[in-house]
Backbone as a chain_set.jsonl record, in Angstrom:
{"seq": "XXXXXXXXXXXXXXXXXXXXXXXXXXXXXXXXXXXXXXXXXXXXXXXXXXXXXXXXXXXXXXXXXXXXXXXXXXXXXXXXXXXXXXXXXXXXXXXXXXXXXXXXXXXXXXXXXXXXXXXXXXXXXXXXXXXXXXXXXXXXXXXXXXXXXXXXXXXXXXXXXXXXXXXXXXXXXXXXXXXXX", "coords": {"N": [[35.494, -20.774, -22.737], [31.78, -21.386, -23.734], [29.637, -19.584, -22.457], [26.35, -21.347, -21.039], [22.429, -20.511, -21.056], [21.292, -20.945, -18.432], [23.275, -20.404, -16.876], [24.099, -17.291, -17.686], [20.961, -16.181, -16.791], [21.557, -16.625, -14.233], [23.497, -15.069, -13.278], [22.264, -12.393, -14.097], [19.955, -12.385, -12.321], [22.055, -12.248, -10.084], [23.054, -9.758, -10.497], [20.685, -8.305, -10.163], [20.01, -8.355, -7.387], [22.079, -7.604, -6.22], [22.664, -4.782, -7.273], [19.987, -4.089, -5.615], [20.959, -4.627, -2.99], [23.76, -3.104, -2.516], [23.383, -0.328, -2.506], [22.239, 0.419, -0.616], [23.343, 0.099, 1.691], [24.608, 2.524, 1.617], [24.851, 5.629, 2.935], [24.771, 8.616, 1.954], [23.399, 7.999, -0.914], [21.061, 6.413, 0.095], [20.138, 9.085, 1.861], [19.862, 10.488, -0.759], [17.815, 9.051, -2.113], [15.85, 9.497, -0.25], [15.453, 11.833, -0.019], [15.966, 13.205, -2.94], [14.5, 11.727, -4.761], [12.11, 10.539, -3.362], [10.538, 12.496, -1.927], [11.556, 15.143, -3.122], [10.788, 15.052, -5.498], [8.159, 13.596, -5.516], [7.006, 15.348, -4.638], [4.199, 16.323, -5.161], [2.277, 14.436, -4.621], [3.441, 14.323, -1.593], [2.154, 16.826, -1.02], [-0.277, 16.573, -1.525], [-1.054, 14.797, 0.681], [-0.527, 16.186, 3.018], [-2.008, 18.156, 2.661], [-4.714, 16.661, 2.884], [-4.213, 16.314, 5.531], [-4.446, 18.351, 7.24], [-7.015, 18.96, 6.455], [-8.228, 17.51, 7.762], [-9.861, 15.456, 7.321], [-11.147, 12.163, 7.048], [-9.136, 9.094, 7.124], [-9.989, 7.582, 4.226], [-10.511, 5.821, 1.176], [-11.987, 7.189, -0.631], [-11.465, 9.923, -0.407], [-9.556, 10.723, -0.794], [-8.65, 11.991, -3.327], [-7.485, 13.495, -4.425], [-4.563, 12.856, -3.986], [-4.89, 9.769, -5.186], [-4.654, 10.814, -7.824], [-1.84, 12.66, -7.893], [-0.121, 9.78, -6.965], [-0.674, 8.218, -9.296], [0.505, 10.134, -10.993], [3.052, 10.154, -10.431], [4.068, 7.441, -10.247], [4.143, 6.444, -13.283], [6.108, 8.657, -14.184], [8.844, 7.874, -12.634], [9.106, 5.517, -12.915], [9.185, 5.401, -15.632], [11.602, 7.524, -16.537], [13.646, 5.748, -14.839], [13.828, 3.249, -16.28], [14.345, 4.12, -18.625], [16.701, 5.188, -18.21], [18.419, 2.624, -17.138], [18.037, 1.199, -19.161], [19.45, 2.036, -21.304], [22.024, 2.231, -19.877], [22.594, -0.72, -20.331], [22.192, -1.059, -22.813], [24.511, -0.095, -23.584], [26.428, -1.146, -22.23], [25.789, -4.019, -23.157], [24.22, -5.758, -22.253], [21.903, -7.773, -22.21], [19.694, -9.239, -20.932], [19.028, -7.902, -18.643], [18.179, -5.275, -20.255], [16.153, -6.321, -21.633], [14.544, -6.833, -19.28], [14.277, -4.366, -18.284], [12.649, -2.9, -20.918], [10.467, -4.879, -20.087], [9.609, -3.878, -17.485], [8.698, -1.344, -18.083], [6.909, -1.428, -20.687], [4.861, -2.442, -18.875], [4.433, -1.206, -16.794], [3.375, 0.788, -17.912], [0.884, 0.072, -19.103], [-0.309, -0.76, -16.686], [-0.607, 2.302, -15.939], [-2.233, 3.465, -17.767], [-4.717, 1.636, -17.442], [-5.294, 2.168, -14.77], [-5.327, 4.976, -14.892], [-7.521, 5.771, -17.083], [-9.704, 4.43, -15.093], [-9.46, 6.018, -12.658], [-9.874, 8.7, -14.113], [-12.74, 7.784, -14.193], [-13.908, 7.327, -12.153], [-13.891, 4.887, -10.641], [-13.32, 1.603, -9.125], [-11.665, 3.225, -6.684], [-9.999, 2.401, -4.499], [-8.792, -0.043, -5.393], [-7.262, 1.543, -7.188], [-5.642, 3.513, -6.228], [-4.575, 1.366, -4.161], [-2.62, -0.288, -6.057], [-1.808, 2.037, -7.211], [0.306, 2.556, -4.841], [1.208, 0.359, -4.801], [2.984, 0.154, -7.042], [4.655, 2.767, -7.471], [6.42, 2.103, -5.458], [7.759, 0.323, -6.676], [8.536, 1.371, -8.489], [10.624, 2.828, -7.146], [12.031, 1.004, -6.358], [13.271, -0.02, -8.646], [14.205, 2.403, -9.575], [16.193, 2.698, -8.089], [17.893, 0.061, -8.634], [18.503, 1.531, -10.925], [20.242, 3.208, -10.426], [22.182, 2.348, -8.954], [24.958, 1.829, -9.334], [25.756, 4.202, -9.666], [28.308, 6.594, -9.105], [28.231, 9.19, -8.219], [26.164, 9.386, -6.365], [27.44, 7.845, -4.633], [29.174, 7.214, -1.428], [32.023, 7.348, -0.512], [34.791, 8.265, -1.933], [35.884, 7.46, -5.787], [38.083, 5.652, -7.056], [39.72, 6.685, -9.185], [39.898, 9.269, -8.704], [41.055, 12.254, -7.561], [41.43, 12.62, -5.012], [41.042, 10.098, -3.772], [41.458, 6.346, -3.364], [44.065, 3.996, -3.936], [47.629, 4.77, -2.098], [49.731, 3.556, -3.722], [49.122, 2.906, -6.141], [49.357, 2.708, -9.999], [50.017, 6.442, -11.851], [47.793, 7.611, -13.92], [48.229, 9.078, -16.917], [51.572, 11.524, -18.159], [54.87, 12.787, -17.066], [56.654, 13.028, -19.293], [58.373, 14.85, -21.677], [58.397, 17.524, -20.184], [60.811, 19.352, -18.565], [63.598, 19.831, -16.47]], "CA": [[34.319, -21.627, -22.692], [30.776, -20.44, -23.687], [27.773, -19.696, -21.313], [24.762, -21.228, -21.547], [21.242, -19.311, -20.776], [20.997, -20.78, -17.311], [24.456, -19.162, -16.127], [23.589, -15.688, -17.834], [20.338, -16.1, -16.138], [21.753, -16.801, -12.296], [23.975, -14.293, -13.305], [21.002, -11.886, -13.999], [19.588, -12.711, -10.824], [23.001, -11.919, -9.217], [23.06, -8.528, -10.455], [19.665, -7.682, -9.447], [20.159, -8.488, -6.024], [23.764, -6.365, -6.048], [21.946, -3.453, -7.208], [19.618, -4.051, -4.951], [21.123, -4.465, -1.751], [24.468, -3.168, -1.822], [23.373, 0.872, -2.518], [21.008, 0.473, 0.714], [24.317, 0.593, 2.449], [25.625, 3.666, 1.679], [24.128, 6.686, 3.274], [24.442, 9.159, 0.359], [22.688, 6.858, -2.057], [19.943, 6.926, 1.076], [19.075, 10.276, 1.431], [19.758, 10.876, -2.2], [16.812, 8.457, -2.904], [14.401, 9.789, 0.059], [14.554, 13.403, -0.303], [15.76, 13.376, -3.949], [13.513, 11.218, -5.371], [10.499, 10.158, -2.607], [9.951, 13.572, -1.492], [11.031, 15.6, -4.504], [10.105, 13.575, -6.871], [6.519, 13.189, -5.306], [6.178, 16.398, -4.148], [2.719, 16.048, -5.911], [1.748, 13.706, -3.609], [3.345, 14.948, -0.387], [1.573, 18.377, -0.951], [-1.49, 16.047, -1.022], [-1.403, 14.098, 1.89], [-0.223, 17.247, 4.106], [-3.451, 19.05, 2.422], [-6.027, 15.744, 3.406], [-4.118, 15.823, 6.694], [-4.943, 19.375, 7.38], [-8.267, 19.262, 6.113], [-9.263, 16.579, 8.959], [-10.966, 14.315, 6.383], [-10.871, 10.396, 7.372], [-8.399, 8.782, 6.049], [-10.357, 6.497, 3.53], [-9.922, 6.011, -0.086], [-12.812, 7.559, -1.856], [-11.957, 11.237, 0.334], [-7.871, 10.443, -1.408], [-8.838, 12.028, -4.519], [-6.083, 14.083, -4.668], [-3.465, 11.307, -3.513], [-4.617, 9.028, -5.909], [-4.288, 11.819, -8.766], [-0.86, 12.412, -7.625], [0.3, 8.794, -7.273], [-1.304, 8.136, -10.942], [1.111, 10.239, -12.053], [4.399, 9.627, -9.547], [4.922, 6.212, -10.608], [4.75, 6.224, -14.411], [7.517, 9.396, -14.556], [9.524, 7.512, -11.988], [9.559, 4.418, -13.389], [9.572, 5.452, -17.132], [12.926, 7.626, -16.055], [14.417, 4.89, -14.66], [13.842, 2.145, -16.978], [15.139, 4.596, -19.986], [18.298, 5.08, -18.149], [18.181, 1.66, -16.645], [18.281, 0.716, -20.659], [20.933, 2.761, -22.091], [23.492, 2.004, -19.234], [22.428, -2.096, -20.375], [22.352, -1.76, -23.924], [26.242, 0.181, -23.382], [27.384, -2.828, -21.643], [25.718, -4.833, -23.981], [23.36, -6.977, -21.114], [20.798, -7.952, -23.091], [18.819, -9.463, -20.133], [18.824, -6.415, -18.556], [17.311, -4.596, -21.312], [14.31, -6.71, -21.809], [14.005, -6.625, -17.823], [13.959, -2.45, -18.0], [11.67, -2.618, -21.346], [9.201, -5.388, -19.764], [8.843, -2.666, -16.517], [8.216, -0.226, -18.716], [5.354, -2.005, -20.425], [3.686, -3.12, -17.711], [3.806, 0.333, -16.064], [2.415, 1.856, -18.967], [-0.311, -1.173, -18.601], [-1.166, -0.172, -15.461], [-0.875, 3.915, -15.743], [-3.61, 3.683, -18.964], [-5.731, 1.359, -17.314], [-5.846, 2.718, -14.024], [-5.732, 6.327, -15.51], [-9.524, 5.493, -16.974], [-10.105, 4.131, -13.685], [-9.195, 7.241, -11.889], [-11.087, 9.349, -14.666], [-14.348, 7.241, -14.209], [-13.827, 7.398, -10.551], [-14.043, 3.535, -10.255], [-12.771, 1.17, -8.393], [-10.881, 3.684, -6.386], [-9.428, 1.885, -3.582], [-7.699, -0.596, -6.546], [-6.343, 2.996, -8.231], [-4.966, 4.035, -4.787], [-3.449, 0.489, -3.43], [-1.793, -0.546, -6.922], [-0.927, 3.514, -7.204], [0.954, 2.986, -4.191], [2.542, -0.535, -4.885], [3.88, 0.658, -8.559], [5.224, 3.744, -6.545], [7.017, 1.041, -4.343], [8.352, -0.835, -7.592], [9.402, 2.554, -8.978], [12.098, 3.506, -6.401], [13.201, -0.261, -6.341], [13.593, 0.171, -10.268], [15.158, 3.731, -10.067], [17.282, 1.867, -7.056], [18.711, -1.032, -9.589], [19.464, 2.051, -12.36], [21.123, 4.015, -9.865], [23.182, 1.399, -8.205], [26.848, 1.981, -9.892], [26.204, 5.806, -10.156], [29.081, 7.1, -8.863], [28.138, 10.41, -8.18], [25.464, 9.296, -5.037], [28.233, 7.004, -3.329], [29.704, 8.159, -0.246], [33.218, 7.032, -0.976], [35.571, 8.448, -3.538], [36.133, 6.564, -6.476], [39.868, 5.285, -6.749], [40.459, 7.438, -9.576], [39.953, 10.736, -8.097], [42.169, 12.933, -6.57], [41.387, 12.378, -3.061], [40.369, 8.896, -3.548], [41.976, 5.547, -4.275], [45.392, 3.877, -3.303], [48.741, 5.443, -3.022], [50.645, 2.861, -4.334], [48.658, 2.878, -7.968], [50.335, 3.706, -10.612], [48.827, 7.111, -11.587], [47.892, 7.802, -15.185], [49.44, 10.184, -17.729], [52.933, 10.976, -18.011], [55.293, 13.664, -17.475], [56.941, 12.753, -20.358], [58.448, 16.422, -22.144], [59.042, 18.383, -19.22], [62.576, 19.709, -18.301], [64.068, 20.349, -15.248]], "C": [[33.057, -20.76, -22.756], [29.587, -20.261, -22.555], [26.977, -20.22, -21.903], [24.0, -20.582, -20.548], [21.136, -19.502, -19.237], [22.041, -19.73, -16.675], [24.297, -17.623, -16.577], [22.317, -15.745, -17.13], [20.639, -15.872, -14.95], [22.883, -15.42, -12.505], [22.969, -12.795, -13.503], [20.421, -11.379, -13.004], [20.511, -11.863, -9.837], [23.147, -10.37, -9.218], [22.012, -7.867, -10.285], [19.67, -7.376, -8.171], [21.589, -7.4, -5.424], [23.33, -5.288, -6.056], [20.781, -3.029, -6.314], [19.782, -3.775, -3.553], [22.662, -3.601, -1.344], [24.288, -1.499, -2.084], [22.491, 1.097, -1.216], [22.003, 0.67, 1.62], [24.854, 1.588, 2.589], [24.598, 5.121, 1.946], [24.024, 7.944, 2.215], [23.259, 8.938, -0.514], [21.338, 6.896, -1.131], [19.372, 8.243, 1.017], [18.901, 10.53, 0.255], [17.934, 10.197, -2.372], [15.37, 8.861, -2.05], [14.411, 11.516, -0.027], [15.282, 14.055, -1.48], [14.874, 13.054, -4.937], [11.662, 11.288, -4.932], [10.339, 11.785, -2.375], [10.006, 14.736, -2.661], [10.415, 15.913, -5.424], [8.038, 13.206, -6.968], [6.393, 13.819, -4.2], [4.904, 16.678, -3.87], [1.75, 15.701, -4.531], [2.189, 13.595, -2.094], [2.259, 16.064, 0.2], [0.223, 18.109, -0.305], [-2.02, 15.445, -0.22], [-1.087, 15.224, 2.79], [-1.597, 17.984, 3.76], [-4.749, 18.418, 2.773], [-5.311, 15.94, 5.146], [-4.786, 17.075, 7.441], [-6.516, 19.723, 7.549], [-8.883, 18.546, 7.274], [-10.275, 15.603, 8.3], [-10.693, 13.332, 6.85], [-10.314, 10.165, 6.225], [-9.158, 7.524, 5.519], [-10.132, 6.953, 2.029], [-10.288, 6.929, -1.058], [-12.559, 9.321, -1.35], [-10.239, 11.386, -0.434], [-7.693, 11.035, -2.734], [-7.293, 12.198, -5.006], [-4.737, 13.506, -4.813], [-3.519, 10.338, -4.498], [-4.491, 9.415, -7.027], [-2.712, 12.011, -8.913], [0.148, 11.054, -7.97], [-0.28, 8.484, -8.464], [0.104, 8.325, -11.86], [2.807, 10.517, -11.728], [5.025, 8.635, -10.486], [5.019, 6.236, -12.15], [6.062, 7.011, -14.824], [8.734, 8.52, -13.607], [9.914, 6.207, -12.737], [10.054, 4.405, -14.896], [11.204, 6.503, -17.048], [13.948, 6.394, -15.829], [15.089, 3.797, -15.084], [14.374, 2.321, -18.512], [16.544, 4.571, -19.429], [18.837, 3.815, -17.543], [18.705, 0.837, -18.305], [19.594, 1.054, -21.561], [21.654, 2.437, -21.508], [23.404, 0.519, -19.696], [22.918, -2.546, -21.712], [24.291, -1.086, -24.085], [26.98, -0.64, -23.156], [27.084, -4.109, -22.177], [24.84, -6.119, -22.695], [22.043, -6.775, -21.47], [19.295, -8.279, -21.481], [18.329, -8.434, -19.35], [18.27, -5.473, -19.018], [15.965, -5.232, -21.86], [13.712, -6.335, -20.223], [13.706, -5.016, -18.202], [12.399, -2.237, -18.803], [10.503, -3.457, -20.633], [8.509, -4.119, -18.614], [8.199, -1.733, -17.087], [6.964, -0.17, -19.632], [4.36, -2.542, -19.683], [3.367, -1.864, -17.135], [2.922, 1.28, -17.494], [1.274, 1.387, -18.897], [-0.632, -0.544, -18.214], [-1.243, 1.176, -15.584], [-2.103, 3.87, -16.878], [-4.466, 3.101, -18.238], [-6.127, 1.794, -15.825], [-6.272, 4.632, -14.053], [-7.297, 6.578, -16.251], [-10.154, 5.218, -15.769], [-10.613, 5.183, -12.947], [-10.335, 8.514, -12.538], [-12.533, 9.156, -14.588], [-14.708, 7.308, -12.454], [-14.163, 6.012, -10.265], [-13.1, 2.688, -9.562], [-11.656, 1.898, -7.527], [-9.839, 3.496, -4.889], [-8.205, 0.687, -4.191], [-7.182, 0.622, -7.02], [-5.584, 2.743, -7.31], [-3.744, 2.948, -4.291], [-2.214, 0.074, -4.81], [-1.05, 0.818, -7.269], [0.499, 2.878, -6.406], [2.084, 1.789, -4.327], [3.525, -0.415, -5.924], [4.485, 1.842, -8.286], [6.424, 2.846, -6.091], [8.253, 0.577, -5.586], [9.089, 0.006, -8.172], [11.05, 2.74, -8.377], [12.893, 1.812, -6.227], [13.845, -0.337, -7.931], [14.435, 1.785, -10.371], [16.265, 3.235, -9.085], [18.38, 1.097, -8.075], [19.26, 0.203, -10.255], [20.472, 3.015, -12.167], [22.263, 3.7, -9.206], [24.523, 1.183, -8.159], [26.837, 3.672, -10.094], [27.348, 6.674, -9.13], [29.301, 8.454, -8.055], [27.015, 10.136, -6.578], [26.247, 7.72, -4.247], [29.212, 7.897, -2.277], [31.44, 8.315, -0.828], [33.422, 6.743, -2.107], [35.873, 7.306, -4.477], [37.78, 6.546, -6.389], [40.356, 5.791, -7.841], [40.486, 8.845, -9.846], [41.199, 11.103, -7.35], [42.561, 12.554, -5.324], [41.109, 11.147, -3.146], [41.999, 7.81, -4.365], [43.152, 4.718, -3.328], [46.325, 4.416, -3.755], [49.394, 5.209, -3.301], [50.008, 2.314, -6.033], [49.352, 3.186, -8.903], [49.223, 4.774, -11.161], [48.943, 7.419, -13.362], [48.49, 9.046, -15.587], [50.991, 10.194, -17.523], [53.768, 12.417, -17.993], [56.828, 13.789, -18.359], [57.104, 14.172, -21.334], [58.721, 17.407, -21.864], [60.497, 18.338, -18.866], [62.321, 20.713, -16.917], [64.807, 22.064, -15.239]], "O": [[32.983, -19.694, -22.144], [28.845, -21.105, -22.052], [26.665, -19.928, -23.057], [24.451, -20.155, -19.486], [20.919, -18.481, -18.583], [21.807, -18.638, -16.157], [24.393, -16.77, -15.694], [22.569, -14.861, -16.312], [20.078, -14.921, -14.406], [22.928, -14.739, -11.48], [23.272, -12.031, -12.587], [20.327, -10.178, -12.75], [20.085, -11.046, -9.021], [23.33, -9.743, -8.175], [22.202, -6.652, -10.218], [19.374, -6.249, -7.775], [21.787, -6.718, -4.418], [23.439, -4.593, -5.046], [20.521, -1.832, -6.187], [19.087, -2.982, -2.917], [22.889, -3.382, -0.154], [25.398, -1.049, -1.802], [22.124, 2.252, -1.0], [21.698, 1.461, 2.513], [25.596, 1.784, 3.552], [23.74, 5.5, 1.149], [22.921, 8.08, 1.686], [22.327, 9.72, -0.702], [20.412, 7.486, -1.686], [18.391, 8.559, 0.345], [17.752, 10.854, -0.048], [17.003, 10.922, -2.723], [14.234, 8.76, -2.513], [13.412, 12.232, -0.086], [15.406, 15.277, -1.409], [14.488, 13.822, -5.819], [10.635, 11.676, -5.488], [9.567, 12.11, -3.277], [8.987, 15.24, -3.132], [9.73, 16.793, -5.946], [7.191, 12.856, -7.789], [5.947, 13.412, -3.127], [4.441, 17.115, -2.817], [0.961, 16.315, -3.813], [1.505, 12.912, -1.332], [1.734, 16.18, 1.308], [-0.35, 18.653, 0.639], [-3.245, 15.361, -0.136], [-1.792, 14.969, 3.766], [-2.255, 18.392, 4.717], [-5.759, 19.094, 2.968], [-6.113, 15.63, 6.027], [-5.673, 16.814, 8.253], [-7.085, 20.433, 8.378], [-9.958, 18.928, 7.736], [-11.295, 15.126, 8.797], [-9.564, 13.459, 7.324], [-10.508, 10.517, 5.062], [-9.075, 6.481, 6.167], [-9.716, 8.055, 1.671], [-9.603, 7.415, -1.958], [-13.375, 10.105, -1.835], [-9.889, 12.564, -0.503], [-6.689, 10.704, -3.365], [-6.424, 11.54, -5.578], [-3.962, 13.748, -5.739], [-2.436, 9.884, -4.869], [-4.144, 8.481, -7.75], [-2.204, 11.584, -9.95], [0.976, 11.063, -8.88], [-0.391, 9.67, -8.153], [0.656, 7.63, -12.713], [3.619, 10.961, -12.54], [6.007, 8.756, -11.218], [6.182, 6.01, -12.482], [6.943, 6.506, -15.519], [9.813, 8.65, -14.185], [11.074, 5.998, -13.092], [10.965, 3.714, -15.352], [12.069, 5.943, -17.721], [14.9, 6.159, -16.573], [16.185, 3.343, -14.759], [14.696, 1.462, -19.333], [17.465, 4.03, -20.041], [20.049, 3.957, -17.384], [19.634, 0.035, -18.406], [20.389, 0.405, -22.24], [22.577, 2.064, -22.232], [24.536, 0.114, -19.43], [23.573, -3.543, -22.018], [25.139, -1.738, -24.693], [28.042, -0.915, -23.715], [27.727, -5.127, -21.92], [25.19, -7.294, -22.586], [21.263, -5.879, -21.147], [18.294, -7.603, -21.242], [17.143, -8.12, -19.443], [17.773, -4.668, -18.23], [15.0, -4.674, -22.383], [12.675, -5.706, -20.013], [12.518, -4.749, -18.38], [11.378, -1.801, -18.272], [9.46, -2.813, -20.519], [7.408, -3.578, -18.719], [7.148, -1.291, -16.623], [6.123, 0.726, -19.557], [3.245, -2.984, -19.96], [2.211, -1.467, -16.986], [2.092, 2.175, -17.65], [0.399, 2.203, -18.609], [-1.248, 0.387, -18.733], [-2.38, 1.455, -15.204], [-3.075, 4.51, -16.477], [-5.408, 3.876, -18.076], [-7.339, 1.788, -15.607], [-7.144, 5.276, -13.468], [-8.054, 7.492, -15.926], [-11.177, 5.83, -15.465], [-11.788, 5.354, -12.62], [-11.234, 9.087, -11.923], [-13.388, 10.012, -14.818], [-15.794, 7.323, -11.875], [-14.985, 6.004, -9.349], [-11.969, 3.155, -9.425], [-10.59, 1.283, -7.534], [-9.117, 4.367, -4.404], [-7.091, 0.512, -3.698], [-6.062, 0.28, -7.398], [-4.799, 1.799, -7.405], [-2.561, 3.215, -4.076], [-1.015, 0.141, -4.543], [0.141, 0.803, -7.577], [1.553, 2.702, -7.017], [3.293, 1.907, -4.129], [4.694, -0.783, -5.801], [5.144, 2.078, -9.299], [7.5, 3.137, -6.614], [9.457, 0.53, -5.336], [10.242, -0.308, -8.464], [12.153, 2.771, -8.922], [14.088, 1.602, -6.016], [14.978, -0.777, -8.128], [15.19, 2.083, -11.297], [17.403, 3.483, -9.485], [19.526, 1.511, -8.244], [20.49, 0.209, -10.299], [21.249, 3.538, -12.966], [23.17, 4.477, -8.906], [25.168, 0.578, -7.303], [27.774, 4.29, -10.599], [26.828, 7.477, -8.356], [30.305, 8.735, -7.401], [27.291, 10.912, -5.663], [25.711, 6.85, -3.561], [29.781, 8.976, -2.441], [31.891, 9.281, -1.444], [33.012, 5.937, -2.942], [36.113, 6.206, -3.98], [38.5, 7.316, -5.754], [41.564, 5.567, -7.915], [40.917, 9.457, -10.824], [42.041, 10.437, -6.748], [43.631, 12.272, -4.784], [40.702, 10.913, -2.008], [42.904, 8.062, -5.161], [43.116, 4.817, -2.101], [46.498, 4.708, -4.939], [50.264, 6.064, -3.463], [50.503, 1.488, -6.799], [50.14, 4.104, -8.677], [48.016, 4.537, -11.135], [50.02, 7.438, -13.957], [49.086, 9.861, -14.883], [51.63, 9.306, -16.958], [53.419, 13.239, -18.84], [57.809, 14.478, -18.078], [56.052, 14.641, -21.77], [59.177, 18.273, -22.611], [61.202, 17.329, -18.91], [61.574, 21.604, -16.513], [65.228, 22.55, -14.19]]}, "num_chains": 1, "name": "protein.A"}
């Protein structure tokens, strides 16, 4: 029987929310994402809030230069990462919805990095640079979250067809099929 658009839609939905919530469980996949990615990743902008904290400046927006320089340029590599490999694992599996979802993020963050990137250059509105910096930051690691969500490699527990992993009543592939006693 065929689908129609609503059921690939709620289905859609369903796998957002999967990728969403069920890598938040696994401790691995946790630190992996705060001190591979957030701290890492946005070094930039650690360096720079430990260097305003130092300095004893008030924390207000227009004294943030640095911070909002930083975040500027956090979230477009974060998100444009994510939403390329976010794409390729979609268009592999052939989930079309999925692949407009990755490219729409990926135009919209470009949106916002050009037009707040003049922003930032003109020094204007810099309390809008700073708070949308920090929410497209936010949207980043929930978007590198979704493209990381089946990666295998930041789950705690072995996959089931590893060595050490799995059940031991599987049957196990290959064959020794040729060998003599």
């Amino acid at each position: 029987m065929e689908k129609n658009n609503s059921e690939y839609n709620l289905e859609f939905w369903r796998e957002l929310k999967r990728r969403t919530r069920v890598p938040l469980s696994d401790l691995t996949f946790i630190f992996y994402l705060v001190f591979g990615v957030v701290v890492f990743s946005g070094f930039g902008v650690v360096v720079e809030l430990v260097k305003h904290w130092f300095a004893g400046a008030p924390f207000d927006v227009s004294s943030l230069s640095g911070v909002r320089a930083a975040l500027s340029v956090f979230y477009p590599a974060l998100i444009g990462a994510a939403t390329l490999q976010l794409t390729l694992e979609a268009v592999k599996k052939s989930e079309s919805l999925m692949v407009v979802f990755a490219i729409a993020s990926l135009l919209i963050m470009l949106g916002f990095a050009v037009f707040h990137g003049i922003q930032e250059f003109r020094q204007e509105s810099q309390a809008q640079v700073f708070w949308v910096s920090v929410v497209l930051s936010g949207f980043g690691l929930w978007i590198w979250t979704i493209a990381n969500a089946d990666n295998p490699d930041l789950k705690t527990k072995p996959r089931n067809d590893e060595a050490v992993g799995g059940s031991v009543n599987r049957k196990l592939k290959g064959s020794t099929e040729g060998f003599s006693q």
